[in-house]
C-alpha positions as CSV (number, residue, x, y, z in Angstrom):
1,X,0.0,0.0,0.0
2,X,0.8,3.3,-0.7
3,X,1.1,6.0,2.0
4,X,-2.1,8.4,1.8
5,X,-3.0,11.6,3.0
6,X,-5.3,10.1,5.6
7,X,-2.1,10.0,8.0
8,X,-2.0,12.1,10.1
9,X,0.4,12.5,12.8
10,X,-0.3,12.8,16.8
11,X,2.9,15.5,16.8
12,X,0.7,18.3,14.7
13,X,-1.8,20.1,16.4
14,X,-2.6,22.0,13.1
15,X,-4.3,18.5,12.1
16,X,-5.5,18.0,15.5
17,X,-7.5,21.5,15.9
18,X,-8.5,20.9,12.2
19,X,-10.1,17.4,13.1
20,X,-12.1,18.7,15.8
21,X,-13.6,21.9,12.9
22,X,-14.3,19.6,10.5
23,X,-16.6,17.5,12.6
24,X,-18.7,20.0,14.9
25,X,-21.4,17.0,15.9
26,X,-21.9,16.6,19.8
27,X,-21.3,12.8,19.5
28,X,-18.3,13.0,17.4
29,X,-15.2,13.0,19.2
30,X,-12.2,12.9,17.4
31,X,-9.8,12.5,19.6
32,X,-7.1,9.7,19.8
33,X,-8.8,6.5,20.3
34,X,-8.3,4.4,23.2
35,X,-7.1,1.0,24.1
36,X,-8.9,-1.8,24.0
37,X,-9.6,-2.5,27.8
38,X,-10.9,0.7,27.9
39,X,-13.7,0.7,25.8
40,X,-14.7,-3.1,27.2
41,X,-17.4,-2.3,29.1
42,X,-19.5,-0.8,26.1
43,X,-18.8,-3.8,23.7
44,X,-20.8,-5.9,25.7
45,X,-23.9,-3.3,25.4
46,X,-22.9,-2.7,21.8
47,X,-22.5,-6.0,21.0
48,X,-26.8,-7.2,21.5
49,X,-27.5,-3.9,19.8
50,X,-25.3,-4.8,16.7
51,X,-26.8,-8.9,16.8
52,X,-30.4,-6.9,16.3
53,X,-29.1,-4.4,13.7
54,X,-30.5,-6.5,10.7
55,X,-34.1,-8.0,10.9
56,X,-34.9,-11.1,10.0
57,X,-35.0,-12.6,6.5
58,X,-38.5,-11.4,5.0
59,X,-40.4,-14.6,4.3
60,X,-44.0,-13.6,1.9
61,X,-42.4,-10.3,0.6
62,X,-38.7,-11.8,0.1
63,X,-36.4,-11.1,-2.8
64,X,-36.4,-14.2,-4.9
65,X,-33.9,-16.0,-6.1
66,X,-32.6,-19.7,-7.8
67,X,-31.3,-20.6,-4.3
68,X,-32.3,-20.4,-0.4
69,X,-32.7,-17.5,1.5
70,X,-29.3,-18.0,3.2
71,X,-27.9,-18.3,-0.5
72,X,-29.1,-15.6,-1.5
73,X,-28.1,-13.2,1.1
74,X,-24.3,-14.8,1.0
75,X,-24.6,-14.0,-3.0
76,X,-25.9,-10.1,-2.1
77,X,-23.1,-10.1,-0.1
78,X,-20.2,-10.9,-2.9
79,X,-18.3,-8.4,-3.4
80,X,-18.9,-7.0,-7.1
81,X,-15.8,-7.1,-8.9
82,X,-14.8,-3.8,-10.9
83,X,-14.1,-3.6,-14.1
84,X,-11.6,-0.2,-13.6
85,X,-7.5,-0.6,-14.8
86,X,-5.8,1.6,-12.1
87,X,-7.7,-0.1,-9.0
88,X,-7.2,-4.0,-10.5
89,X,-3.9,-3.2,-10.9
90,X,-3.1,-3.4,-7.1
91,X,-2.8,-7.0,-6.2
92,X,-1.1,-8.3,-2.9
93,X,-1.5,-11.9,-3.2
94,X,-3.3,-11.7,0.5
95,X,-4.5,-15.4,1.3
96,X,-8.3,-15.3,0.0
97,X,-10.5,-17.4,2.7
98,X,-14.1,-18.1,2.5
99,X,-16.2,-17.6,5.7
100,X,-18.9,-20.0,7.1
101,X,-22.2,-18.0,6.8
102,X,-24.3,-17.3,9.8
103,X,-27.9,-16.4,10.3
104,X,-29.6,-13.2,9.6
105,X,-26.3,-12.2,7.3
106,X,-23.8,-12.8,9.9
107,X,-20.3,-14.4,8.7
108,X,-17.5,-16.3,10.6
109,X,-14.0,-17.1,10.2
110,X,-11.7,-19.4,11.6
111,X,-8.1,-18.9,11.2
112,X,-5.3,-21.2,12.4
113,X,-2.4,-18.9,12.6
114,X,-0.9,-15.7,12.0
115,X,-0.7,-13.9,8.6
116,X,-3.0,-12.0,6.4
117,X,-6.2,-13.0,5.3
118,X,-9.0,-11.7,2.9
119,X,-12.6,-12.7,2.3
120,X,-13.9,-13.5,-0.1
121,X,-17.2,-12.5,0.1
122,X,-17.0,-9.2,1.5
123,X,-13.5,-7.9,0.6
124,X,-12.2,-7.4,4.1
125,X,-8.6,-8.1,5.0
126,X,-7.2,-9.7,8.3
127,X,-4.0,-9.4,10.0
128,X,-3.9,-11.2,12.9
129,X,-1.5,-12.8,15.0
130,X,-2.4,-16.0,16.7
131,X,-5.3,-18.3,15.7
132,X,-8.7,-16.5,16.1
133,X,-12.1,-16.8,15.3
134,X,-13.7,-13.4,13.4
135,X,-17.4,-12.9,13.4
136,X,-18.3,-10.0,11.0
137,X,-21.4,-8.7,9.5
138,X,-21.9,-5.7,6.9
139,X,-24.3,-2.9,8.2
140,X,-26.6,-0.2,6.8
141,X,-25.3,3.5,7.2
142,X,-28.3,4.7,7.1
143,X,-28.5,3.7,10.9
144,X,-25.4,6.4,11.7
145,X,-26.4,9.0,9.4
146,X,-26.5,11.6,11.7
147,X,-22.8,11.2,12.7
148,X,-21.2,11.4,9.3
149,X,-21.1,15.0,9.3
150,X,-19.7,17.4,6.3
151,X,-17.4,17.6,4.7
152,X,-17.2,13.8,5.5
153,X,-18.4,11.5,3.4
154,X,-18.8,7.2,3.2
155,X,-16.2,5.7,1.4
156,X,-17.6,2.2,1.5
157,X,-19.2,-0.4,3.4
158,X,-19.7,-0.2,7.1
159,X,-18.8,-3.6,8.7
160,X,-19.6,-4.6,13.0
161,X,-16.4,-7.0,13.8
162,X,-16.2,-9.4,16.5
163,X,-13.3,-10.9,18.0
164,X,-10.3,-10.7,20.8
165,X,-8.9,-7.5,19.7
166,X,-5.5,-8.2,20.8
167,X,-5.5,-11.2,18.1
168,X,-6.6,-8.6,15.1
169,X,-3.6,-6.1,14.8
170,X,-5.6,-4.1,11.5
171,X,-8.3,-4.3,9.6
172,X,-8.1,-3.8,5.6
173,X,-11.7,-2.0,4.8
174,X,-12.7,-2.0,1.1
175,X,-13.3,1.4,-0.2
176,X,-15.7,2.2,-3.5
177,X,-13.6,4.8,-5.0
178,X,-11.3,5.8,-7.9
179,X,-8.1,7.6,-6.7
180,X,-6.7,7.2,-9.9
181,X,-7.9,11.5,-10.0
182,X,-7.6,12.7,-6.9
183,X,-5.6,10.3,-4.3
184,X,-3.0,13.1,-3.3
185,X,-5.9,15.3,-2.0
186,X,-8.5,12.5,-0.4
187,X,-8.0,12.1,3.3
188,X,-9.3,8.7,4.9
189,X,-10.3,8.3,8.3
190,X,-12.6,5.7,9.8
191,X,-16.0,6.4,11.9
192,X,-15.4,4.0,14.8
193,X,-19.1,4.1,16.5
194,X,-18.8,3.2,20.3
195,X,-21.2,3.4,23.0
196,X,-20.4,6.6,24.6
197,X,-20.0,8.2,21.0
198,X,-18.3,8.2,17.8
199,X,-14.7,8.7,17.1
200,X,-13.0,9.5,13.7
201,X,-9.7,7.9,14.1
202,X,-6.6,7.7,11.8
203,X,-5.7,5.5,9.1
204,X,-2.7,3.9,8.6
205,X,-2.2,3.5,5.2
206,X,-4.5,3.3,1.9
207,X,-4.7,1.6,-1.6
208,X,-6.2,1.7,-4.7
209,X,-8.6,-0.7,-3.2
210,X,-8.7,-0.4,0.6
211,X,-8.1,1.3,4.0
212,X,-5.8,-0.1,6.9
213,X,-6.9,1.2,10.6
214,X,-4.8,-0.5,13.4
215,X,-7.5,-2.2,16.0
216,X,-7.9,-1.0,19.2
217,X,-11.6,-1.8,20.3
218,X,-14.0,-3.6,18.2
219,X,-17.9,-2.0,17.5
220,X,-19.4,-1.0,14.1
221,X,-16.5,0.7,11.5
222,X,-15.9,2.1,8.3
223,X,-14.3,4.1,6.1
224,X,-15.2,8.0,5.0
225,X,-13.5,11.0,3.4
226,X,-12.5,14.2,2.8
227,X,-12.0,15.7,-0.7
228,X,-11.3,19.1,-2.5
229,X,-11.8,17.6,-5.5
230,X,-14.0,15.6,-7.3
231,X,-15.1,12.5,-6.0
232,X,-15.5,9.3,-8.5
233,X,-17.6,6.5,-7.5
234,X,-17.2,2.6,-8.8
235,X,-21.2,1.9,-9.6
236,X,-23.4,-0.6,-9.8
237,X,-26.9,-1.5,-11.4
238,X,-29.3,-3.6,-9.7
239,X,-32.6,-4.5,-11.4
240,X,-35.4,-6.4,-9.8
241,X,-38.6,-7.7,-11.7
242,X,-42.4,-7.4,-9.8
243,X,-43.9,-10.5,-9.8
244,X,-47.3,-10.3,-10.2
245,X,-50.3,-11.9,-12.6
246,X,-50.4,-9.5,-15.2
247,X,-48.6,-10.0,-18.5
248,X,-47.2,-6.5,-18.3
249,X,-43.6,-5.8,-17.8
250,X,-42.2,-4.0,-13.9
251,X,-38.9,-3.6,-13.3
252,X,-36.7,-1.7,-10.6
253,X,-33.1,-0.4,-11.7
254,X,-31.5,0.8,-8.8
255,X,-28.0,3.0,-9.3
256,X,-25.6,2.4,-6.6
257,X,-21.8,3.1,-5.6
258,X,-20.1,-0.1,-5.5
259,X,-20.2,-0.5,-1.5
260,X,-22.1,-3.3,-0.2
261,X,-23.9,-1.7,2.8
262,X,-26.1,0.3,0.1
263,X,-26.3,-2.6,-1.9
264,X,-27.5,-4.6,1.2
265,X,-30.4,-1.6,2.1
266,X,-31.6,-2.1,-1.2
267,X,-32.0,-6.1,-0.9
268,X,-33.6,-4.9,2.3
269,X,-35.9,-1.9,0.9
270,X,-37.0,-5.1,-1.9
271,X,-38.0,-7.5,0.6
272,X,-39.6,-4.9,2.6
273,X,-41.6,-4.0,-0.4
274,X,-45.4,-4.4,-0.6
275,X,-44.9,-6.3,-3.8
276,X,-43.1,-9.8,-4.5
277,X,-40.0,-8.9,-6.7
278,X,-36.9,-11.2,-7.8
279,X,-33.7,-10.0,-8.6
280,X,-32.6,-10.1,-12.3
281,X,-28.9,-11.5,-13.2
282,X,-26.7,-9.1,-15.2
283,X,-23.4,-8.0,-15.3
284,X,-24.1,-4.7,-12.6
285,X,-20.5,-3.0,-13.0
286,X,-20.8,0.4,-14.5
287,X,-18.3,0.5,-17.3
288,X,-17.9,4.7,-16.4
289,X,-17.2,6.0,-13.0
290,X,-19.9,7.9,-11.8
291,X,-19.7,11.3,-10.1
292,X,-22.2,12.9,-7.6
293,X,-24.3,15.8,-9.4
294,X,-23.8,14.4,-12.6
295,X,-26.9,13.5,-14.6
296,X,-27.1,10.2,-16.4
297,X,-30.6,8.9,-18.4
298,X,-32.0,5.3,-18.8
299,X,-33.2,4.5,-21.8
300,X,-34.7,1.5,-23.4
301,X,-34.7,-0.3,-26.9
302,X,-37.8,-0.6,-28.0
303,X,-39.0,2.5,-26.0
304,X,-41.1,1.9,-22.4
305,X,-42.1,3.8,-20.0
306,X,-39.4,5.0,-17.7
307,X,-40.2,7.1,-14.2
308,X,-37.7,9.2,-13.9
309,X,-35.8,8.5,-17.0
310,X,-33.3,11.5,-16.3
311,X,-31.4,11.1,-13.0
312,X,-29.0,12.9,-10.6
313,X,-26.3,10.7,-9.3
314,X,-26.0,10.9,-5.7
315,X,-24.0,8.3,-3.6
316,X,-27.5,7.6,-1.2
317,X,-25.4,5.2,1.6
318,X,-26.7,7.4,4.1
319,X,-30.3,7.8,3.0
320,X,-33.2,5.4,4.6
321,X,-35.1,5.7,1.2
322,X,-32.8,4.2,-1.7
323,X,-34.3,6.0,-5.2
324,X,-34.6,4.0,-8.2
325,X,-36.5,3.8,-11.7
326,X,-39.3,2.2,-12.9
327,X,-39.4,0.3,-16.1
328,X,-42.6,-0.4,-17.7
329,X,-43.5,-2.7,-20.5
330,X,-47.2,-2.9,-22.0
331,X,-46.3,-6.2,-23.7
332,X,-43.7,-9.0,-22.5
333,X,-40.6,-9.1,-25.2
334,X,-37.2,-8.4,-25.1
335,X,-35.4,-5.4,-24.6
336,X,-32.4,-3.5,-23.7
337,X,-31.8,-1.3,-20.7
338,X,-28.6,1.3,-21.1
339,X,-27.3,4.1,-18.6
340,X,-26.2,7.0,-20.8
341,X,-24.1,10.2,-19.0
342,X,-26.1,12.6,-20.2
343,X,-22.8,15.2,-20.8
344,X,-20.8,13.2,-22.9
345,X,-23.8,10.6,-23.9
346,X,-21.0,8.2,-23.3
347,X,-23.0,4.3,-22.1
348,X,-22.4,4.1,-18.7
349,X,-23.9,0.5,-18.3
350,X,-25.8,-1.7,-20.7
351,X,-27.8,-5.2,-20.6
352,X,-30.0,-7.2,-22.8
353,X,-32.9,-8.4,-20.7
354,X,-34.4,-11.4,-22.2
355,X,-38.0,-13.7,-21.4
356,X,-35.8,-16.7,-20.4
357,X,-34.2,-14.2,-17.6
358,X,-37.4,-14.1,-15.6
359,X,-38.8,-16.9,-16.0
360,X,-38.3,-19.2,-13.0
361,X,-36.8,-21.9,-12.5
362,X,-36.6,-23.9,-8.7
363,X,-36.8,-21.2,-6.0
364,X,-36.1,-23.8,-3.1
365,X,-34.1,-26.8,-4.2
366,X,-32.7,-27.2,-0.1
367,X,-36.3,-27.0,1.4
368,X,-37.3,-30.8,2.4
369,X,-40.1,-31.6,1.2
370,X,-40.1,-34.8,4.0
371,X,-41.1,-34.6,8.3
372,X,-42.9,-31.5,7.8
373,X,-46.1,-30.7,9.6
374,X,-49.2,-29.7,6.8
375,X,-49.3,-26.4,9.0
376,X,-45.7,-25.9,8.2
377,X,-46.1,-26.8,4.5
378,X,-49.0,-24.3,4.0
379,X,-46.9,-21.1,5.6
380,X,-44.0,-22.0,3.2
381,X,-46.6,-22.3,0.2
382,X,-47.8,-19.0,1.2
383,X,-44.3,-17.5,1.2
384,X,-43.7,-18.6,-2.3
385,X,-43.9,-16.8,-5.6
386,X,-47.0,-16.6,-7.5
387,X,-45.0,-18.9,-10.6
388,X,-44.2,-21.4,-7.9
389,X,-47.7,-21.6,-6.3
390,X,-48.8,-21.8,-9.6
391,X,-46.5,-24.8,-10.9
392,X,-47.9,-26.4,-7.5
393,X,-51.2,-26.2,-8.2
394,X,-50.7,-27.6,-11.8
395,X,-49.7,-30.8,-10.2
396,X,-53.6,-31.8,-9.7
397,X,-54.1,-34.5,-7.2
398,X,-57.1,-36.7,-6.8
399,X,-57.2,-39.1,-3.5
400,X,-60.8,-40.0,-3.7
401,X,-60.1,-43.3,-4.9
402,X,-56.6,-43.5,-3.0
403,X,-54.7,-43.3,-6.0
404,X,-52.8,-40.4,-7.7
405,X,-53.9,-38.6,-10.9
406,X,-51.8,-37.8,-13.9
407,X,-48.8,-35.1,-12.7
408,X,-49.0,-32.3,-15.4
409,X,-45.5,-30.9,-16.3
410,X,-44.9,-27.4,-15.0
411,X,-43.1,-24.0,-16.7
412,X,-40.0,-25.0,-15.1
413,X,-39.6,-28.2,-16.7
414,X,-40.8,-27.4,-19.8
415,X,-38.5,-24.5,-20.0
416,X,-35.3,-26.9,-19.2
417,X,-36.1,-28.9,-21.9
418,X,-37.0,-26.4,-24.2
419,X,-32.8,-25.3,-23.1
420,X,-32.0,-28.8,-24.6
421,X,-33.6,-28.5,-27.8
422,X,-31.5,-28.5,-30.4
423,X,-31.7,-27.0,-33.9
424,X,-34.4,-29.3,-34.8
425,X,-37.6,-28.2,-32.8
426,X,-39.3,-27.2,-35.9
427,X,-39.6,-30.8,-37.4
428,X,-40.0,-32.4,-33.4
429,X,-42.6,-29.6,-32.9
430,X,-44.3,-30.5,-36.5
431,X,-43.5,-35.0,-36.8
432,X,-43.2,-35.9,-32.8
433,X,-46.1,-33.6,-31.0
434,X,-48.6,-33.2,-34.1
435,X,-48.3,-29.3,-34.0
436,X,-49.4,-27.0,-36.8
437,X,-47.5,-24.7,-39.0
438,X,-49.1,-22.1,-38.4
439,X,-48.7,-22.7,-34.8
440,X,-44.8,-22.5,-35.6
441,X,-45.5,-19.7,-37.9
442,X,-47.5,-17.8,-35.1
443,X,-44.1,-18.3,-32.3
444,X,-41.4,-17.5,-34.9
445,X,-43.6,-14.0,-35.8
446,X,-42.8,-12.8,-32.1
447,X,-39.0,-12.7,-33.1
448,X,-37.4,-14.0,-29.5
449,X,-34.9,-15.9,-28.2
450,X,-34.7,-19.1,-29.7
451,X,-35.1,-21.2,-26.0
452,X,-38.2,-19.1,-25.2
453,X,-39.7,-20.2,-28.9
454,X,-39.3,-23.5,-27.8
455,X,-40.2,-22.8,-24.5
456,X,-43.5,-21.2,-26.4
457,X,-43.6,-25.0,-28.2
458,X,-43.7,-26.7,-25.5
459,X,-47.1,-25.0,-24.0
460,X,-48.8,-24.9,-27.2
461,X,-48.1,-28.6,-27.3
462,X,-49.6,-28.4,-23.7
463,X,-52.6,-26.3,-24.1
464,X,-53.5,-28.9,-27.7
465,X,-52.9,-32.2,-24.8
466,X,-54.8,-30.3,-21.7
467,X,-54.6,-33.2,-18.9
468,X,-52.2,-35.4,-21.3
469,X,-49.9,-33.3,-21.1
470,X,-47.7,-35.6,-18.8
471,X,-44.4,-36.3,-18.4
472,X,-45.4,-39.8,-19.6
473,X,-47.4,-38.3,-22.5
474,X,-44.4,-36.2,-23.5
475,X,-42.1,-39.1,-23.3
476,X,-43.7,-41.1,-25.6
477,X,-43.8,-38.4,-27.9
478,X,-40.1,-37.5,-28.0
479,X,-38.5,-41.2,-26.9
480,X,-37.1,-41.2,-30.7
481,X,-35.5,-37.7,-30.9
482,X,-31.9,-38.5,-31.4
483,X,-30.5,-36.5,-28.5
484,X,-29.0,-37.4,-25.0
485,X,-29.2,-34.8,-23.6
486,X,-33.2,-34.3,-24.2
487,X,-33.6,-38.3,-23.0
488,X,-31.8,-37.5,-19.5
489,X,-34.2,-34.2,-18.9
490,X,-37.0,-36.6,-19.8
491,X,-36.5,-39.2,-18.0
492,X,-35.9,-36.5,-14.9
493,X,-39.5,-36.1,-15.9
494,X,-40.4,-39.4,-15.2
495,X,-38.8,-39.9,-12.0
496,X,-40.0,-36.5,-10.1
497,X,-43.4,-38.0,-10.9
């Protein structure tokens, strides 16, 4: 690491008197911070207050995703690569562990020995000096907005450590910014937040990537800074899709600094949401750094309806209320979605957003379906999406005679097979499942992606069967297409039923 002008050095009052100007706010005392058995007897306090700083995970209103809700908060969690020369360039080979992840977002890791250690799913970096066990979890700014005072400013995620302090000698926090413009005038400090008050305390040393604060007590932490220049921001797109019954098109594009404590209120403003949403998988790295003030516009190709479509970048850690954009499509087809700087008209950020990209596929593969109570099968039923209830209900079961009806396939299988179609699902549609041309005809007229024209096969072939349309039925339709990979998905079929 290079040495930064967040240093500052106990022998210069200058700095000192200038530290206490620059943050006037009756809870913020700047002073030199103080030794760890000092500040004991408010970790304890701090410690129950932290453990209740993030609610449990949303269960009816939850963002959805291909994986469990533990899953999918370690995944919100990952820390989102960026794509800019001058930071990548900085590597120190730090040894890269992966944590065991906790409930309600909480992560822990066990280290053996002494050395330097980074995470990697939140970007922090260890140096400890005995074996230890770190528990760590990344919190919302939002909560301490009132003791980031001006001309201070967050400069990335806000993190509540655990551990024996005298094991952790420094903490490496991962900042969201692009000193390649203005490192020699950016000063870095960190807001320790205690107890009896907040403290800014010195840095040690910064990167292109990080900030190093030698330990001394252990509460919530993170980095901020001071600028006379501009500051540029590594951003990020998030996009969420409403899930509701109507064919209609929602979508929520949320513009974010790369720093995961505002990514993580936004996963938390979703779930908190009065609507069902599920999060949409692009590539969310802004190709452009983005700079508070500066206006950027959304556009879409073909044209919807965009509210606001213009938008005023401003880094909104500190806000309860993240902003976004709505996306609006009359009719279901696909599009694309680019960020545009509205100066230079430069493309910020770009993706293609495609049928196949919302339409679902398992949303619980780890839930066991075996030793659970009917009460306890109906609440998780009722905490599904509408697509999965849906697929559920398609199963039709009759027990009045004792025996099982016909299963009818569901949108999630048909839509893996339609994946392992090959280029000849014209003739299967026309010579294996009796369609029409002008069925074909009607499909290829729409102009989409060539899985969701099978996909689009596959139900017609449905609706023409009704009730036949088993995995049995479908089976002995295709058992002659000369295809592995379309025999294994099949005979998946076959067994789930």
């Amino acid at each position: 690491m290079s040495r930064g002008a967040g240093v500052a050095e106990s022998s210069d009052d200058r700095s000192a008197s200038s530290e206490e100007k620059d943050c006037p706010s009756r809870n913020l005392d700047t002073s030199k911070d103080s030794k760890s058995g000092d500040d004991s007897s408010s970790e304890s306090s701090l410690e129950s207050e932290s453990d209740n700083e993030e609610p449990n995970p949303e269960k009816t209103n939850g963002e959805l995703r291909g994986s469990s809700t533990e899953e999918a908060s370690n995944q919100e969690f990952n820390e989102i690569q960026s794509h800019c020369e001058h930071c990548n360039a900085e590597n120190k080979h730090n040894e890269l562990v992966t944590p065991r992840l906790l409930s309600r977002g909480q992560f822990l890791l066990k280290v053996d020995t002494e050395g330097t250690y980074q995470c990697t799913e939140t970007g922090l970096i260890f140096e400890v000096n005995r074996k230890v066990d770190i528990k760590y979890c990344v919190l919302s700014w939002s909560k301490y907005a009132d003791l980031v005072v001006k001309p201070w400013v967050v400069g990335g995620p806000l993190f509540d450590v655990k551990c024996d302090p005298t094991c952790l000698t420094s903490i490496h926090f991962p900042h969201s910014l692009c000193l390649g413009h203005c490192d020699a005038n950016m000063m870095f400090k960190v807001l320790h937040v205690k107890s009896t008050g907040a403290l800014l305390e010195y840095t040690v040393d910064h990167s292109a990537t990080h900030v190093k604060w030698h330990v001394s007590s252990l509460s919530p932490v993170g980095p901020v800074i001071q600028s006379e220049e501009t500051v540029f921001h590594h951003g990020a797109v998030i996009l969420y899709k409403a899930i509701d019954h109507n064919p209609s098109l929602s979508f929520r594009v949320y513009i974010a600094t790369n720093n995961e404590s505002f990514i993580k209120d936004i996963s938390k403003s979703v779930k908190h949401s009065s609507k069902k949403f599920m999060k949409i998988d692009k590539p969310p790295v802004c190709q452009k750094l983005l700079q508070n003030g500066k206006k950027y516009r959304l556009i879409s190709e073909p044209e919807a309806e965009i509210t606001p479509e213009e938008i005023e970048f401003v880094d909104g850690s500190l806000l309860k209320l993240k902003s976004y954009s709505e996306v609006y499509l009359e009719q279901p087809a696909e599009f694309k979605l680019l960020l545009v700087e509205m100066d230079s008209e430069e493309i910020v950020w770009k993706a293609k957003l495609r049928e196949c990209d919302w339409v679902q596929h398992d949303q619980n593969p780890n839930v066991s379906k075996s030793g659970t109570s009917g009460n306890r099968r109906r609440k998780m039923s009722s905490s599904l999406p509408d697509e999965v209830v849906y697929d559920k209900r398609m199963k039709q079961i009759d027990t009045s005679d004792g025996v099982k009806t016909k299963t009818l396939l569901t949108d999630t299988q048909l839509i893996n097979l339609a994946e392992k179609l090959g280029k000849e699902w014209v003739k299967i549609a026309i010579a294996n499942l009796k369609l029409k041309i002008s069925d074909i005809d009607a499909i290829l007229e729409k102009k989409e992606d060539v899985t969701i024209n099978k996909f689009r096969m596959l139900k017609k072939w449905q609706e023409k069967e009704q009730s036949n349309a088993t995995a049995q039925n479908l089976w002995n339709c295709l058992k002659n297409v000369n295809s592995v990979e379309v025999q294994d998905v099949l005979k998946g079929f076959l067994q789930e039923t």
